[in-house]
C-alpha positions as CSV (number, residue, x, y, z in Angstrom):
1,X,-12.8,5.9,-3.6
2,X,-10.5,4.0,-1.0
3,X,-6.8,3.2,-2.2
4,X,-4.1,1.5,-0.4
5,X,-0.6,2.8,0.2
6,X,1.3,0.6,1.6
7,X,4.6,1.8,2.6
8,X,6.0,5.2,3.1
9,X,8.8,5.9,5.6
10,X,10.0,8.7,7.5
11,X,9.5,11.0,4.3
12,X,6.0,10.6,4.6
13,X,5.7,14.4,5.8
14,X,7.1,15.9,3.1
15,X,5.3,13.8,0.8
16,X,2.4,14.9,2.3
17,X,3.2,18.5,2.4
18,X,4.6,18.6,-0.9
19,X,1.4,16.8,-2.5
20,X,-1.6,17.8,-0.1
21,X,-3.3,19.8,-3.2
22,X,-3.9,16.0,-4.0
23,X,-5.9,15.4,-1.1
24,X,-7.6,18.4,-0.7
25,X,-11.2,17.2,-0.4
26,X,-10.4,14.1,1.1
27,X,-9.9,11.7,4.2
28,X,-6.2,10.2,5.2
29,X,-5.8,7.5,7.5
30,X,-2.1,7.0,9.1
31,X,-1.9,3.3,10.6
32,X,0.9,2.1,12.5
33,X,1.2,-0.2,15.8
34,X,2.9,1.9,17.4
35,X,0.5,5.2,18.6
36,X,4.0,7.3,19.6
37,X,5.1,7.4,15.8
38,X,1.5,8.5,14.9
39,X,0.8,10.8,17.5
40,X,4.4,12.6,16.4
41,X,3.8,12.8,12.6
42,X,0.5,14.7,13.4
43,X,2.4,16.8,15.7
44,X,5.0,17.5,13.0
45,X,2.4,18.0,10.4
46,X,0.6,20.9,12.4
47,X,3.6,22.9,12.4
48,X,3.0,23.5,8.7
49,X,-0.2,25.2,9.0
50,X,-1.7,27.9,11.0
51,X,-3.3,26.5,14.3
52,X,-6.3,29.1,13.5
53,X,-7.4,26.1,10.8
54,X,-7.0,22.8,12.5
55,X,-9.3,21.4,14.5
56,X,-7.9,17.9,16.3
57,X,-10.2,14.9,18.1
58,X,-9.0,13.3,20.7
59,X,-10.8,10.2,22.4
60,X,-11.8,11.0,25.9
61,X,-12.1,8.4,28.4
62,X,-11.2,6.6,26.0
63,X,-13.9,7.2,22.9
64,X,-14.4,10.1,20.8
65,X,-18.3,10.5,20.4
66,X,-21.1,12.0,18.1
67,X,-20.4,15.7,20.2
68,X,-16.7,15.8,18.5
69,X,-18.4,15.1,14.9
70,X,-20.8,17.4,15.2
71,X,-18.0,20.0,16.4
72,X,-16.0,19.3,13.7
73,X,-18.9,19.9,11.2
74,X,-19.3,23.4,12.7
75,X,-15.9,24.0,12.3
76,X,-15.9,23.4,8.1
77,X,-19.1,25.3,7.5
78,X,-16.6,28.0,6.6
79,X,-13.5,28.3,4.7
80,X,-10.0,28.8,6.0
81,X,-8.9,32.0,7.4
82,X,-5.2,31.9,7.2
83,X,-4.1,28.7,5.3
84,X,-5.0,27.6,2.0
85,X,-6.8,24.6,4.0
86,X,-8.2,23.2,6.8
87,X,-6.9,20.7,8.6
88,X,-8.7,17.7,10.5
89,X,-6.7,15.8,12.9
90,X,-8.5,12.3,14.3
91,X,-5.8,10.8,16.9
92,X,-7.1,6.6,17.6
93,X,-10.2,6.8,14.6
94,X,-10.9,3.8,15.8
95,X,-12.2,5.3,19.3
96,X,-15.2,6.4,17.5
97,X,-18.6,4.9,19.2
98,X,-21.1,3.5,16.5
99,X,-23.1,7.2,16.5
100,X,-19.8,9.2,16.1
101,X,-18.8,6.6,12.9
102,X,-22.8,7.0,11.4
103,X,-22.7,10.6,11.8
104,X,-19.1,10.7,10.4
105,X,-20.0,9.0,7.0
106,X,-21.1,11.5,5.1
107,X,-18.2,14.3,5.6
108,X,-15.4,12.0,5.3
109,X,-16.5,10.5,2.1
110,X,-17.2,14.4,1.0
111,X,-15.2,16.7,3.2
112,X,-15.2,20.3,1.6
113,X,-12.8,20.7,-0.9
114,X,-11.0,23.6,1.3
115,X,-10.3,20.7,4.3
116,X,-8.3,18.0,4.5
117,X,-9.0,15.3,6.9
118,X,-6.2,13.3,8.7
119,X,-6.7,10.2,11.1
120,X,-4.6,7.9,12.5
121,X,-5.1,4.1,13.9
122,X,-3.1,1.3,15.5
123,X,-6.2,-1.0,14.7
124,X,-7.2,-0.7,10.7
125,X,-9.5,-3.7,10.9
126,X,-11.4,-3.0,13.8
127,X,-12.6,0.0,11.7
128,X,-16.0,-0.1,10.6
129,X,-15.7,-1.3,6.4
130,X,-17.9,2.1,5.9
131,X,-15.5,4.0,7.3
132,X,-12.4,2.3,6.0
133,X,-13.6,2.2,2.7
134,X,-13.8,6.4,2.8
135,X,-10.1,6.5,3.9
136,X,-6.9,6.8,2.1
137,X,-4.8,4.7,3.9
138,X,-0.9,4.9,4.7
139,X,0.8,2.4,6.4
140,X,3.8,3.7,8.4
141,X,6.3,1.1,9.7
142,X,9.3,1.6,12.1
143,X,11.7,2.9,10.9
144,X,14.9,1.9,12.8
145,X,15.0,-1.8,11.3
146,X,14.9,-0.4,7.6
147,X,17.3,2.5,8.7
148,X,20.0,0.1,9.9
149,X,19.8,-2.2,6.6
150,X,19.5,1.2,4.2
151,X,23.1,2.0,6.3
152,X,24.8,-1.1,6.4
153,X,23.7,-2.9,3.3
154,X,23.1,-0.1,1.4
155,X,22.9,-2.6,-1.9
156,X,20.5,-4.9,-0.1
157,X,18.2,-2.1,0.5
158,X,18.2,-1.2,-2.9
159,X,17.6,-4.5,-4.2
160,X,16.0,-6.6,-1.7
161,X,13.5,-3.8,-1.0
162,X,10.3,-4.9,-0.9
163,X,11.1,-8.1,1.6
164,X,13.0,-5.3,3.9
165,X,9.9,-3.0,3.9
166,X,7.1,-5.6,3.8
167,X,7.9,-8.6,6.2
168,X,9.8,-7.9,8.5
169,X,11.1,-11.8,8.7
170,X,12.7,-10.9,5.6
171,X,14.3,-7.7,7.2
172,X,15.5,-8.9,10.6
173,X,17.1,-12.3,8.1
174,X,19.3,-9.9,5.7
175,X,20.5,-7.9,8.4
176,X,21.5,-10.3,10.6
177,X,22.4,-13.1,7.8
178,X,24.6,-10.7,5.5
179,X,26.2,-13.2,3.8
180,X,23.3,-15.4,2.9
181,X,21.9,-12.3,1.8
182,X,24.5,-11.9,-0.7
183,X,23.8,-15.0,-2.2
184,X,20.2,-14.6,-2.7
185,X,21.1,-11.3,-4.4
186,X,23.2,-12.7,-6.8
187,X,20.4,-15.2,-7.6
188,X,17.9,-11.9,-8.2
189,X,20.6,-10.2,-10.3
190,X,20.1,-13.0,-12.7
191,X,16.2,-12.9,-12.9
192,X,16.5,-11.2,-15.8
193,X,18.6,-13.9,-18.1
194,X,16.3,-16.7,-16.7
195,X,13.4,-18.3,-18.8
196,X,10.1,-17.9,-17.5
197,X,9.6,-21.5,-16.1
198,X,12.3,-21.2,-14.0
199,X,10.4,-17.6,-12.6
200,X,7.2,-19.0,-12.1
201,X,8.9,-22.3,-9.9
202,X,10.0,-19.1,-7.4
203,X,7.1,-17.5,-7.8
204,X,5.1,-20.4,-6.9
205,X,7.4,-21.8,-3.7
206,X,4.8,-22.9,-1.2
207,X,7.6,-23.5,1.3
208,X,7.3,-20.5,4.1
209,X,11.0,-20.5,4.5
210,X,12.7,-16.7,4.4
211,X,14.9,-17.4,1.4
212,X,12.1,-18.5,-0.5
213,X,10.1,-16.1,0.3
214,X,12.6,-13.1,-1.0
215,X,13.0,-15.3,-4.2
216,X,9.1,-15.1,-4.0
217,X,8.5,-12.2,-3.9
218,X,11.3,-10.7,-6.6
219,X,10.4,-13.2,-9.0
220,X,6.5,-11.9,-8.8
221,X,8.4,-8.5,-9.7
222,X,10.7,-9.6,-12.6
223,X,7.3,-11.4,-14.4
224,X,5.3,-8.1,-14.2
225,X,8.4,-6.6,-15.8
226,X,8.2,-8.5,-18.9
227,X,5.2,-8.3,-19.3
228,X,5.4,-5.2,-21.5
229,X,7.2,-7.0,-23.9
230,X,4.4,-9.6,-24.3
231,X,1.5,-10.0,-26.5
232,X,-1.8,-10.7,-24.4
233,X,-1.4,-14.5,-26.0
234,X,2.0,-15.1,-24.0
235,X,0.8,-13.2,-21.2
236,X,-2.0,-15.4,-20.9
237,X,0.5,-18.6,-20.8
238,X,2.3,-17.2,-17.8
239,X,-1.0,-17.2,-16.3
240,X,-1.9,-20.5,-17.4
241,X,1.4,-22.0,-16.3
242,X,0.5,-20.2,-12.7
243,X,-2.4,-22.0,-12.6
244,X,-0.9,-25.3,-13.1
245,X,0.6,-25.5,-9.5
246,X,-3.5,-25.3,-8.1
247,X,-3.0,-29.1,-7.2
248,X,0.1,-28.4,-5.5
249,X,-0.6,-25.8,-3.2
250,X,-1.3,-26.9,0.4
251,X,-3.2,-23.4,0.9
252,X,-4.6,-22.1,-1.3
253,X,-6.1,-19.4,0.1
254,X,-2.5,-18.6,1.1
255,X,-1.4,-18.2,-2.3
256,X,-4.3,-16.3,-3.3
257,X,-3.8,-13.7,-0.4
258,X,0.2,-13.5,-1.5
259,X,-0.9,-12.2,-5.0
260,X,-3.5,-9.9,-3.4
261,X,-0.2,-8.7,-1.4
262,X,2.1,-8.3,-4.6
263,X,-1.0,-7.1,-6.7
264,X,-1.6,-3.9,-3.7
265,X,2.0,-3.1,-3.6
266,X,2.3,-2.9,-7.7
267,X,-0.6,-0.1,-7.5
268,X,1.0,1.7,-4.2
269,X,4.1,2.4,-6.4
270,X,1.8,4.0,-9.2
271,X,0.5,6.2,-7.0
272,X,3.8,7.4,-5.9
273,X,4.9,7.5,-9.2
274,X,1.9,9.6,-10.1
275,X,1.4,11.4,-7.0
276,X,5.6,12.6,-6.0
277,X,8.4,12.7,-7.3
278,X,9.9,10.4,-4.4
279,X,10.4,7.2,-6.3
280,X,12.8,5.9,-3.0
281,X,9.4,5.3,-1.6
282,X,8.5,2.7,-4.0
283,X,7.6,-0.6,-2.5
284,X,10.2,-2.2,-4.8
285,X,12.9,-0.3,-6.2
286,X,13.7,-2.8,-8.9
287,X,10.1,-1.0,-10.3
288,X,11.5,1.9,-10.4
289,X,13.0,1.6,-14.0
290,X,9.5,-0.2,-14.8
291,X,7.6,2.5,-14.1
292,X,10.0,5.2,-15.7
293,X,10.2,3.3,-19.3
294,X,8.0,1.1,-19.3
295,X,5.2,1.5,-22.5
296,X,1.7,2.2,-20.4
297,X,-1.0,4.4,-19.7
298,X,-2.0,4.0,-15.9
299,X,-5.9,4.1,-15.2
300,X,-6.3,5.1,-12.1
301,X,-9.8,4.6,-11.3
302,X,-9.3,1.2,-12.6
303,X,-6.6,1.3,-10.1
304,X,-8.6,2.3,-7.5
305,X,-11.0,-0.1,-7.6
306,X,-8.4,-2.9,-7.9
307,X,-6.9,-2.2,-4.4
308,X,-10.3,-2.2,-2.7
309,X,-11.1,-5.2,-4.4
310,X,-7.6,-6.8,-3.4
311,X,-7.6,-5.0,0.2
312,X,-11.4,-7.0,0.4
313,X,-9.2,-10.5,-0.3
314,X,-6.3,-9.7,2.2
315,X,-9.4,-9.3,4.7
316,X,-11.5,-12.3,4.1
317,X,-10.8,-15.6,6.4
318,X,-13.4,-18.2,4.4
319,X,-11.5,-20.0,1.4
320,X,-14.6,-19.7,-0.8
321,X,-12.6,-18.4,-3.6
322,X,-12.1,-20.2,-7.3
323,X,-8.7,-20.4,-7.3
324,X,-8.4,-20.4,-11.2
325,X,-10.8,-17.4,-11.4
326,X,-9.8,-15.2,-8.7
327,X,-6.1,-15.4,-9.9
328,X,-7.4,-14.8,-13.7
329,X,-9.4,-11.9,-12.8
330,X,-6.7,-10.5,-10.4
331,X,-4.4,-10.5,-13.9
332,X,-7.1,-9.3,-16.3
333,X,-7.7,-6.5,-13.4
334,X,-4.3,-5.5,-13.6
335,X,-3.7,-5.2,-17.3
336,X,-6.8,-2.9,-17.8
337,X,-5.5,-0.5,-15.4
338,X,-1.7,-0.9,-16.6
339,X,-1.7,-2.0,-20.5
340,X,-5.2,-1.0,-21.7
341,X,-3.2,-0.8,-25.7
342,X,-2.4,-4.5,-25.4
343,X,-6.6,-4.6,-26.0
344,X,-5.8,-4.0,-29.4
């Protein structure tokens, strides 16, 4: 039932609050590094709701145990009182000892549909996979780094979005390397005229470098774009021609991991699309237009179980993948959830 959400900035409160009849019935997991910014959006979030119908875990000396589960039970054996919800708050999730996590299974995979269950963590991996995979995750990053590029470079931000919120190498380069920046740019704003040999060169760079790695990323965008224009014959060429750089790669586990990456953040921005009506949050603004035009019918439980599947790949450290099947299936996955009529 796990999905991944990626990015969402400061706005991620009144997202929340002007969505939560979505997650009513479920469990939320806030991860950042940094425990100040997650400590303060729960903070911010309680003001919205009547302190009557929240009920917050804290670790104590340093580990929240199987006594603050079982409280927490007691406290959604009944409905709200003054709220149209409860509200769970679990600061540091990740605190929990092995019986608090066993005996927390069961109501955060099926919390009552009157409660809402909110965590936060600095350390998503060191969760146990049981409980991650019962958690909707959103990542929150600093903000002051994208705020300063959205400011100065307002046209960067826009365009270059996904590199500014997603590696934050890419960030730091545009805004101290303005210039440079404006050349890449210019290279993106011609994505669209270029054939798609040209694309997939970009999209398979294996050189690290930053510059590549914006022209990386955006070219991974631009191909998903055209896809909707393709028959499942040319789509499958694209593919094909992907493959083609195997021998090539120095890692490919690497490269399987990077489309694993681009793969999570195409589904984040459906389920903002679906979910709000922020569309600044996307991952990559050049999808916006995508996702507003484009000729699709989203599936969202394919979705669903595409970003567990991909989250499972970002996670693994043994290169015991196919290469050539895991990147076919990673395609195929995406065009069932996305372009089911291209079956026909």
């Amino acid at each position: 039932m796990a999905f991944y959400l990626i990015y969402i900035n400061n706005g991620v409160i009144m997202i929340i609050l002007d969505k939560i009849y979505n997650f009513k019935g479920n469990s939320i997991c806030l991860v950042n590094q940094d425990k100040f910014i997650l400590y303060n959006t729960l903070n911010s979030l309680k003001k919205n709701i009547n302190i009557n119908d929240i009920f917050e875990i804290t670790p104590k000396d340093g580990n929240i145990k199987i006594s603050d589960i079982r409280d927490m039970q007691e406290f959604l054996l009944y409905k709200p009182n003054f709220s149209e919800y409860k509200m769970i708050f679990i600061h540091e999730i990740d605190k929990m000892n092995i019986q608090a996590a066993n005996a927390a299974l069961k109501i955060l995979e099926e919390p009552p549909n009157f409660a809402i269950i909110i965590s936060t963590t600095s350390r998503w991996h060191n969760l146990l996979p049981t409980i991650r995979s019962r958690l909707y995750k959103i990542l929150l990053p600093n903000p002051d780094l994208l705020d300063k590029i959205k400011n100065k470079f307002p046209e960067f931000y826009i365009n270059l979005s996904f590199s500014i919120k997603n590696d934050f190498e890419c960030a730091h380069y545009i805004l101290n390397n303005p210039k440079k920046s404006e050349q890449i740019l210019n290279t993106i704003k011609n994505f669209s005229n270029i054939n798609i040999d040209e694309l997939i060169k970009y999209l398979m760079e294996d050189d690290d470098f930053v510059e590549n790695k914006i022209l990386k990323y955006e070219s991974f965008f631009e191909i998903i774009k055209r896809f909707e224009k393709l028959n499942l014959i040319e789509i499958q060429s694209i593919i094909d021609k992907i493959l083609s750089y195997k021998n090539k790669l120095q890692d490919k586990l690497k490269t399987i991991k990077f489309f694993s990456k681009m793969f999570l953040s195409i589904y984040h921005d459906a389920f903002i699309y679906s979910l709000t009506t922020y569309w600044k949050e996307f991952y990559s603004l050049n999808m916006v237009y995508f996702f507003g035009f484009a000729d699709f019918e989203l599936d969202f439980q394919k979705i669903y179980e595409n970003t567990q599947w991909c989250e499972n790949i970002l996670k693994s450290s043994v290169s015991n993948f196919n290469f050539d099947l895991t990147i076919q299936t990673m395609f195929l996955r995406f065009m069932l959830a996305f372009f089911k009529n291209k079956e026909e």
